[in-house]
C-alpha positions as CSV (number, residue, x, y, z in Angstrom):
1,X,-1.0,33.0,-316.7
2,X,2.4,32.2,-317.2
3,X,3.2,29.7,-314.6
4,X,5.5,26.2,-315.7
5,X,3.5,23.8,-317.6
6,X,4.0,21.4,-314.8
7,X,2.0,24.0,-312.1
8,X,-0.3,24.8,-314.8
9,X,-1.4,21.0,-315.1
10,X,-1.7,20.7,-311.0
11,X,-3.8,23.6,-310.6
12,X,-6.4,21.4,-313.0
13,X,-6.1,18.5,-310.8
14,X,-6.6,20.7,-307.9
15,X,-9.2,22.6,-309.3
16,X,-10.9,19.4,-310.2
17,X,-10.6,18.1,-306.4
18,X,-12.8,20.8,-304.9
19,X,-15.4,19.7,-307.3
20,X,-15.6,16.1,-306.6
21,X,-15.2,16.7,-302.7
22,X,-18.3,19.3,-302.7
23,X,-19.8,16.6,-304.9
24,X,-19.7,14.7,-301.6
25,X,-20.6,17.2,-299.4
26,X,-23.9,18.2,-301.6
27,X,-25.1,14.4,-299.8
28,X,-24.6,15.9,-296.5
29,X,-26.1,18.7,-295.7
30,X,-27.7,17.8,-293.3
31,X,-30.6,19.7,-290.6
32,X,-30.9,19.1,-286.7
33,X,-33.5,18.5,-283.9
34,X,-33.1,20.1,-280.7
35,X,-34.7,19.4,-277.6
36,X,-37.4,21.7,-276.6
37,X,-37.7,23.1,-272.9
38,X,-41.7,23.1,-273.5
39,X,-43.1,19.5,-273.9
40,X,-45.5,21.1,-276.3
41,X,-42.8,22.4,-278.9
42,X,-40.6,21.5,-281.2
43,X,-37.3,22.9,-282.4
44,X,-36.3,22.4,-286.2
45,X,-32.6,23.6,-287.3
46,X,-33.2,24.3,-291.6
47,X,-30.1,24.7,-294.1
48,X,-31.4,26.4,-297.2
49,X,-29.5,27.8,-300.1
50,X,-28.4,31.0,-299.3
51,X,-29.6,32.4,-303.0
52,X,-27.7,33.9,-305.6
53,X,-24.0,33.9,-305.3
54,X,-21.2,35.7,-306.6
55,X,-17.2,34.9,-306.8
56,X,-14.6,37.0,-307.6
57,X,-11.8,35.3,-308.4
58,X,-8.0,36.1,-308.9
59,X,-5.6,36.0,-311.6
60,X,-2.4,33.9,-310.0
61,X,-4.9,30.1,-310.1
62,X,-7.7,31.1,-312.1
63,X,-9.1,27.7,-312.7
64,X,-8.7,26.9,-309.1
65,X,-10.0,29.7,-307.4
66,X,-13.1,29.4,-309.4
67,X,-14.0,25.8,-308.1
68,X,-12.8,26.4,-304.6
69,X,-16.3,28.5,-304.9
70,X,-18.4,26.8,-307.3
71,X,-18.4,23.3,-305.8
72,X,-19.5,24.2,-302.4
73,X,-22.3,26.8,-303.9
74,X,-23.5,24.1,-306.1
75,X,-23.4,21.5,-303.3
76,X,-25.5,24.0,-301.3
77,X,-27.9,24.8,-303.8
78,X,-26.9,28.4,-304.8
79,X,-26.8,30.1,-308.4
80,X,-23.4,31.1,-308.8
81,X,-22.2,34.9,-310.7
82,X,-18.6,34.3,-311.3
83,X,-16.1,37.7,-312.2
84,X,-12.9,36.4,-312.9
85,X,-9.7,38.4,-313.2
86,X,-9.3,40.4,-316.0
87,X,-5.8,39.0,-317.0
88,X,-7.2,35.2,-317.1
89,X,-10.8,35.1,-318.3
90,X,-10.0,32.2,-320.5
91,X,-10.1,29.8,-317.8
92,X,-13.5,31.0,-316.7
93,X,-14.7,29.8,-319.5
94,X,-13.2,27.0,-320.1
95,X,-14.9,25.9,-317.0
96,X,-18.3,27.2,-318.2
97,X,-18.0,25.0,-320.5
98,X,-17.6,22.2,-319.0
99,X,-20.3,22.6,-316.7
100,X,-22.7,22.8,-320.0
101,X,-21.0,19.7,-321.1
102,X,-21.3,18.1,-317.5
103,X,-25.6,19.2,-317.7
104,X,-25.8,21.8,-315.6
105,X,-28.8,23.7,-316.4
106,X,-28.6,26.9,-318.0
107,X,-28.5,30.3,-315.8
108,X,-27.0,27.9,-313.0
109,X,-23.6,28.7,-313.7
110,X,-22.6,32.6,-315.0
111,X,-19.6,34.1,-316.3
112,X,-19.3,37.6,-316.8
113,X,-16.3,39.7,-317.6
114,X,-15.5,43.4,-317.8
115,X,-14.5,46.8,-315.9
116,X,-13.8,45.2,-312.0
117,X,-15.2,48.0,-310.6
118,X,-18.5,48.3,-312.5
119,X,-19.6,44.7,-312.4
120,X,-18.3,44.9,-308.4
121,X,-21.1,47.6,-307.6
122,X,-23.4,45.7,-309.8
123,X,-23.3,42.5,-307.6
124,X,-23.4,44.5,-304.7
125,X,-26.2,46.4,-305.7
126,X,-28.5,43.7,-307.0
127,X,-31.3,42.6,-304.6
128,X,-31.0,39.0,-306.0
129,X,-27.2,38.8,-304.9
130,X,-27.3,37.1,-301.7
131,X,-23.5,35.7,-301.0
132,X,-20.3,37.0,-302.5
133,X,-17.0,35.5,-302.2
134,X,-14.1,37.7,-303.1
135,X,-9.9,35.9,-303.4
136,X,-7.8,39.1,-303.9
137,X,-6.0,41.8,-302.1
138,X,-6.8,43.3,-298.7
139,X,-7.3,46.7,-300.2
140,X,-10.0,45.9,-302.3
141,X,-11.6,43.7,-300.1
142,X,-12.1,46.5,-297.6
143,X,-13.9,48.3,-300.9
144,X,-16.2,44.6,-300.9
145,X,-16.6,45.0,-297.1
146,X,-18.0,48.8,-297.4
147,X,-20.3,47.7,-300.6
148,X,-21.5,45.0,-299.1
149,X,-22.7,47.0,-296.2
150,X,-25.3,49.0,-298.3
151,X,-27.4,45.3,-298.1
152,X,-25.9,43.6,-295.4
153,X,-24.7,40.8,-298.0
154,X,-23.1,37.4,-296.6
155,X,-19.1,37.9,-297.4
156,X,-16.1,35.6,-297.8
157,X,-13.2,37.4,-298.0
158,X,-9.6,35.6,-298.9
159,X,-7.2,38.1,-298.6
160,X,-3.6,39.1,-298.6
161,X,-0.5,37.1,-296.4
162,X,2.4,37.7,-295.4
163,X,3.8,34.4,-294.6
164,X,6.4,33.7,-291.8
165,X,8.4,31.0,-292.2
166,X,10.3,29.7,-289.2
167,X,13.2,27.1,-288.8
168,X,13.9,25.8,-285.4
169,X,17.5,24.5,-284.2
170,X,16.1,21.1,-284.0
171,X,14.6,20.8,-287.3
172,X,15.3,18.7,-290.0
173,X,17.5,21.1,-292.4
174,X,16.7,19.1,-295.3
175,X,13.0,18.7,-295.1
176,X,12.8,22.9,-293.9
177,X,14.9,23.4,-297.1
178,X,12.9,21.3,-299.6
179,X,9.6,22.5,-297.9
180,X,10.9,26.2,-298.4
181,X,11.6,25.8,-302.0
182,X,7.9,24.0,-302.8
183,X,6.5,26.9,-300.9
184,X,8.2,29.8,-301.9
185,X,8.8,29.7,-305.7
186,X,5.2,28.2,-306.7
187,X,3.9,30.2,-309.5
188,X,7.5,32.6,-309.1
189,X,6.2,33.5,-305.2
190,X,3.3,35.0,-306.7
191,X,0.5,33.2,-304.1
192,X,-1.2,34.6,-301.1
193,X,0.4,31.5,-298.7
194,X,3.9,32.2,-300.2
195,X,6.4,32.2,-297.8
196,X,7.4,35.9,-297.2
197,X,9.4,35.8,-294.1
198,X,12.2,33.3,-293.2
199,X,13.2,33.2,-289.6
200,X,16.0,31.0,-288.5
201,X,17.9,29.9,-285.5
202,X,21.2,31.7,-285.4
203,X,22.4,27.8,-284.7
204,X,21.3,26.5,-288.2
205,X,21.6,29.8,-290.0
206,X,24.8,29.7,-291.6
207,X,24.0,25.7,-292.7
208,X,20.1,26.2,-293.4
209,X,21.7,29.7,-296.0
210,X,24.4,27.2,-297.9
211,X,21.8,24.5,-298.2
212,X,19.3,26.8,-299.7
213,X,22.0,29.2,-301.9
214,X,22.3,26.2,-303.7
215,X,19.2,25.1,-304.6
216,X,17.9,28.9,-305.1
217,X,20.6,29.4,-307.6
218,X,20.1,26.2,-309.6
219,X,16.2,27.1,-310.4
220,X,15.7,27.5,-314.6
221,X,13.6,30.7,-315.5
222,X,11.9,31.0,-318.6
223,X,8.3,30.7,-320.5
224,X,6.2,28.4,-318.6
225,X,5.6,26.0,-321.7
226,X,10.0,25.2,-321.9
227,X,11.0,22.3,-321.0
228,X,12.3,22.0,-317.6
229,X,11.4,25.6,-316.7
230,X,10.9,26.2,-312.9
231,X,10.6,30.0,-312.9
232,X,7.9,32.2,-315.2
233,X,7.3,35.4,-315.6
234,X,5.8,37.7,-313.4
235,X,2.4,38.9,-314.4
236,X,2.8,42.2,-315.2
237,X,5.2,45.2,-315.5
238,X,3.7,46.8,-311.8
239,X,4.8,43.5,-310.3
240,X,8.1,44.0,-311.7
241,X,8.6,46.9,-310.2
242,X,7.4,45.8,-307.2
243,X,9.8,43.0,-306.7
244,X,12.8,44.8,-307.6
245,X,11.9,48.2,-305.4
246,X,11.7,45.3,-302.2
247,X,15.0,43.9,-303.2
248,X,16.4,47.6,-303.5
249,X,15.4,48.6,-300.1
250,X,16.5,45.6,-298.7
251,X,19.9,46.6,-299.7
252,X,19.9,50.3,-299.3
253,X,19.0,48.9,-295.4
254,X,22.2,46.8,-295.1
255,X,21.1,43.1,-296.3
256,X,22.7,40.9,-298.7
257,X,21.5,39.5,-301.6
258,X,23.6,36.2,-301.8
259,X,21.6,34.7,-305.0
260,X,19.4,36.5,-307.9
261,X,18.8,40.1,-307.2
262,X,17.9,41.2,-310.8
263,X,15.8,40.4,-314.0
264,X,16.5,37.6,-316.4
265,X,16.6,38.2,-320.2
266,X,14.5,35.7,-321.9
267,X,14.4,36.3,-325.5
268,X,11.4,37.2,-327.8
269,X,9.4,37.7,-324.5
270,X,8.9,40.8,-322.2
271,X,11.4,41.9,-319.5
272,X,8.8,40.3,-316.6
273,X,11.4,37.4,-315.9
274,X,12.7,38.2,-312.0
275,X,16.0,35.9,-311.1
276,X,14.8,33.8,-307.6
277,X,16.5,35.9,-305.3
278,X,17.9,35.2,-301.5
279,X,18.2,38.2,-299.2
280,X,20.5,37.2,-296.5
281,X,20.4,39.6,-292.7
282,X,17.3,41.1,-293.6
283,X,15.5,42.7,-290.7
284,X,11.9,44.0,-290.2
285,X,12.7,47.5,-291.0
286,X,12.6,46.6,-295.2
287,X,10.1,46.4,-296.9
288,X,9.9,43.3,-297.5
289,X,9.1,42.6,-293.9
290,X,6.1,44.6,-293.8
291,X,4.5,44.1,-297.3
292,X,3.7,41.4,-299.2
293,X,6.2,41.3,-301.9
294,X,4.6,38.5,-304.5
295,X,7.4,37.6,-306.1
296,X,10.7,35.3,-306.5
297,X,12.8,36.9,-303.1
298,X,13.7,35.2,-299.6
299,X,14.2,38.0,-297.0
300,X,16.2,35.7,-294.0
301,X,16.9,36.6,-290.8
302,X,18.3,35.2,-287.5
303,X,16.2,34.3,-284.0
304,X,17.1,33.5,-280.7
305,X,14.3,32.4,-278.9
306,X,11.0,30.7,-279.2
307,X,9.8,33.7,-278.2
308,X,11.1,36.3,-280.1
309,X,10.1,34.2,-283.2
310,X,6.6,34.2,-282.7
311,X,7.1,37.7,-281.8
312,X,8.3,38.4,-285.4
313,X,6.1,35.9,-286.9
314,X,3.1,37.7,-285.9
315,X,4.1,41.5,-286.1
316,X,1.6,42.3,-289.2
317,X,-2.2,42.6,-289.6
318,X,-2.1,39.9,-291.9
319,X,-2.9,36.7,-290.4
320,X,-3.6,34.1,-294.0
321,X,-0.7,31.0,-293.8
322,X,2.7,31.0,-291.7
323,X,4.9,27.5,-291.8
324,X,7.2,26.2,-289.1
325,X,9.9,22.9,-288.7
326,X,10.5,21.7,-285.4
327,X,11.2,17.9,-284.4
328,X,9.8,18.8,-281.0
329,X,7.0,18.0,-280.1
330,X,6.5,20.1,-277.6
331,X,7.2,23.1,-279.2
332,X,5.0,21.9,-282.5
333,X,1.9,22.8,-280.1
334,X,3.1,25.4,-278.6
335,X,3.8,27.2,-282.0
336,X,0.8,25.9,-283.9
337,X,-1.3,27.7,-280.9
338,X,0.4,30.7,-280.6
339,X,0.9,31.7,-284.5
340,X,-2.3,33.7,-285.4
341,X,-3.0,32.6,-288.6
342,X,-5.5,30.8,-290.1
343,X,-3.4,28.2,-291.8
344,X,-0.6,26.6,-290.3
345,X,1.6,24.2,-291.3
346,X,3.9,22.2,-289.0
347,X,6.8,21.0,-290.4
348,X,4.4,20.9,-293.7
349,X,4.7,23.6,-296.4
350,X,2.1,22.6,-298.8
351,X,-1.1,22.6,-296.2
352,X,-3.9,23.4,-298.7
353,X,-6.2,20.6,-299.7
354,X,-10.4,20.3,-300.6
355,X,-11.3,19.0,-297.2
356,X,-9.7,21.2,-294.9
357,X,-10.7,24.7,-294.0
358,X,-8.5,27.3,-295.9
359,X,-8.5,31.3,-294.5
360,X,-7.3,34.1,-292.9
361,X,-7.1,36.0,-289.4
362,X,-7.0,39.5,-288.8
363,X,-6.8,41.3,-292.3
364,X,-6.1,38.5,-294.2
365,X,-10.0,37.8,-294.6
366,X,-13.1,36.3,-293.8
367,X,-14.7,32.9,-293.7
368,X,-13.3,29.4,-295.1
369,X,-13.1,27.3,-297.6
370,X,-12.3,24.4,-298.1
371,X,-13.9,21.1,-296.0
372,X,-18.0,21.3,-295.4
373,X,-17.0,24.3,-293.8
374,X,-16.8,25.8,-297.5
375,X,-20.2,24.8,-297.4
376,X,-21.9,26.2,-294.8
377,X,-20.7,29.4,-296.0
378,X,-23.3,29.4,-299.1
379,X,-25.9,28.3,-296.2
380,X,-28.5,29.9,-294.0
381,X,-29.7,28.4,-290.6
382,X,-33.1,28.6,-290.1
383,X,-35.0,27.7,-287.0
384,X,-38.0,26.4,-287.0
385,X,-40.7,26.4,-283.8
386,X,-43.6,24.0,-284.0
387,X,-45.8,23.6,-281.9
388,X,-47.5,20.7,-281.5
C-alpha cells in the first residue's frame, strides 16, 4: 500500500487486536429476562447470528479494516463475504490464510475480488446476504444505502471525515504539536480520522505555526521499505491531483504555504511522492475546508472564541473524528459535548482502539465498531413470549 515499514508493521498489531478482543466478546453475548406485566408470561430477549455477512473494505489499512469486521462477525456467529479494495487484495488473503491455518472451517471465511460494482450488486442482491459492512467514501456509500434498500439489508456504513482539529490558548503547545503530527501524517494523511482542519487561538498561533514549521519540514519522504522514511507515496495518480489542486486553491484564495507545497522526486519510482505541506491563513472558502483532501497538507487558521470554533468545527455534513487540546477542564466537556462527531479526542490524537466504539455522525456513516458494540451490529434481538 505504500505506507513506511514502521505503519505497515502496526496496522498488523492492530489488525491483530480486534481479533483477540472479539475473541473475548464471542464469550459474552449474552440474552436477557424481563419482567412480565402478566403473572402468566414470560419475556425472553434472544441474540442470534444475524446470517451471512459481507465487508467491504478499503485500500488505505487493508489488513485492519478486514478484522475490524471479521472478529466481531465471527464472535457473533455470522459467515463473513469479504470484498476488499482492489489496489490491496494481497492482504485479504493473507488473512485467509491464516484463518485456514488457525481452523476455521471452510466457507466460514470468503474472499472474493473483482469489478467493485459487480460483486457490490451481487451482495446486495443475494437472499442469503443478511449484514453488510461497507469502510469507504460517502459517495459510494449512499450507492450501498440505495442497494441495500431493494432488501431492507442491515448496514454499517464508515464513511468519509473531515477532521477539525482545534488548539485552545491554554493548551499544552507541545503535546497539540506532537498529537498533530501522529495524527496528520499517518499513512501521508491518507486516513478517514486525519486531521483536516486546524483551528487555533490567535494567542498561540504564531508559536503553535513555528513549533510545527519545524517539525513539518524535517519529515523524510520516500518508499515505505527505506530506512527512516516517514512520508510514502500517495496511492495513486487521481490522489495526486487531488492534493496539489487543494493546495492550488488554497493559494489562488490568499493563504500561505509556509512548508511543502509540491511533489518530491524519488528516483526509480512514480511521481506519487507529495512534500508534507503547511497552509498558513487558510479560511473556509478553500477547498480544503470543505472537502476532504486525503493527503500530506495542514490548512491553519485563527479563532477567537470558544464559540466560533465549534462553529467552524462543525460547518460540514461530515461528522467521523474531530480532536481538541485544552488544559481546562471545563471547557474539555463543554467541547467534547458540543462537537458532533462520533469520535472525539480530548487532548488525544490517536483515539482509535478494539474496545471502544469507532463511527461517524451525520454523513460520515452508520453504526460502530469497535467494543461489543461492534458486536451487536452482526446481531438480531429477538423476543420471545412464553406463556406459562
Amino acid at each position: 500500500q505504500g505506507k513506511p515499514l514502521a505503519e505497515a508493521r502496526g496496522e498488523i498489531a492492530y489488525a491483530a487486536s480486534f481479533l483477540f478482543f472479539s475473541a473475548g466478546e464471542a464469550e459474552r453475548v449474552y440474552g436477557q429476562t424481563v419482567p412480565a406485566s402478566a403473572s402468566d408470561k414470560r419475556i425472553l430477549v434472544l441474540k442470534q447470528p444475524v446470517g451471512v455477512a459481507a465487508a467491504i473494505t478499503p485500500w488505505n489499512f487493508p489488513s485492519a479494516m478486514i478484522t475490524r469486521k471479521l472478529g466481531p462477525a465471527l464472535a457473533a456467529g455470522c459467515t463473513i463475504v469479504i470484498k476488499p479494495a482492489e489496489a490491496t487484495p494481497l492482504s485479504a488473503f493473507a488473512i485467509g490464510e491464516i484463518a485456514i491455518e488457525a481452523g476455521v472451517p471452510a466457507g466460514v471465511v470468503n474472499i472474493i475480488t473483482g469489478d467493485p460494482a459487480t460483486i457490490g450488486r451481487e451482495i446486495f442482491r443475494h437472499d442469503a446476504v443478511r449484514k453488510v459492512s461497507f469502510t469507504g467514501s460517502t459517495e459510494v456509500g449512499k450507492i450501498l444505502m440505495d442497494q441495500a434498500a431493494n432488501r431492507i439489508v442491515k448496514l454499517s456504513l464508515e464513511l468519509g471525515g473531515h477532521a477539525p482539529f482545534i488548539v485552545f490558548d491554554d493548551a499544552d503547545l507541545d503535546k497539540a504539536v506532537a498529537g498533530l503530527m501522529a495524527n496528520k501524517f499517518r499513512n501521508a494523511g491518507q486516513t478517514c480520522i486525519c486531521s483536516n482542519r486546524v483551528f487555533v487561538h490567535e494567542r498561540v498561533f504564531a508559536e503553535f505555526a513555528q513549533r510545527l514549521r519545524a517539525q513539518v519540514a524535517a519529515l523524510k519522504v520516500g518508499p515505505g521499505t527505506h530506512d527512516g522514511v516517514q512520508i510514502g507515496p500517495l496511492i495513486d495518480d487521481a490522489a495526486v491531483e487531488k492534493v496539489a489542486s487543494h493546495v492550488a486553491n488554497a493559494k489562488s484564495k490568499g493563504a500561505k504555504v509556509t512548508v511543502g507545497g509540491d511533489l518530491v522526486k524519488v528516483p526509480d519510482h512514480a511521481n506519487r511522492f507529495f512534500a508534507p505541506t503547511l497552509i498558513e491563513d487558510a479560511n473556509p472558502e478553500m477547498k480544503c475546508f470543505s472537502e476532504e483532501t486525503f493527503g500530506p497538507v495542514v490548512p491553519m487558521m485563527k479563532f477567537s472564541t470558544e464559540r466560533e470554533a465549534i462553529d467552524l468545527a462543525n460547518d460540514t455534513p461530515f461528522g467521523l473524528a474531530a480532536y481538541f487540546y485544552t488544559s481546562n477542564a471545563s471547557r474539555l466537556i463543554r467541547i467534547a459535548e458540543a462537537l458532533d462527531y462520533g469520535v472525539v479526542g480530548a487532548n488525544d490524537a490517536a483515539p482509535s482502539t478494539a474496545q471502544a466504539p469507532f463511527g461517524g455522525t451525520k454523513e460520515s456513516g452508520l453504526g460502530r465498531e469497535g467494543g461489543h458494540w461492534g458486536v451487536e451490529e452482526y446481531l438480531e434481538t429477538k423476543y420471545v413470549s412464553w406463556g406459562v
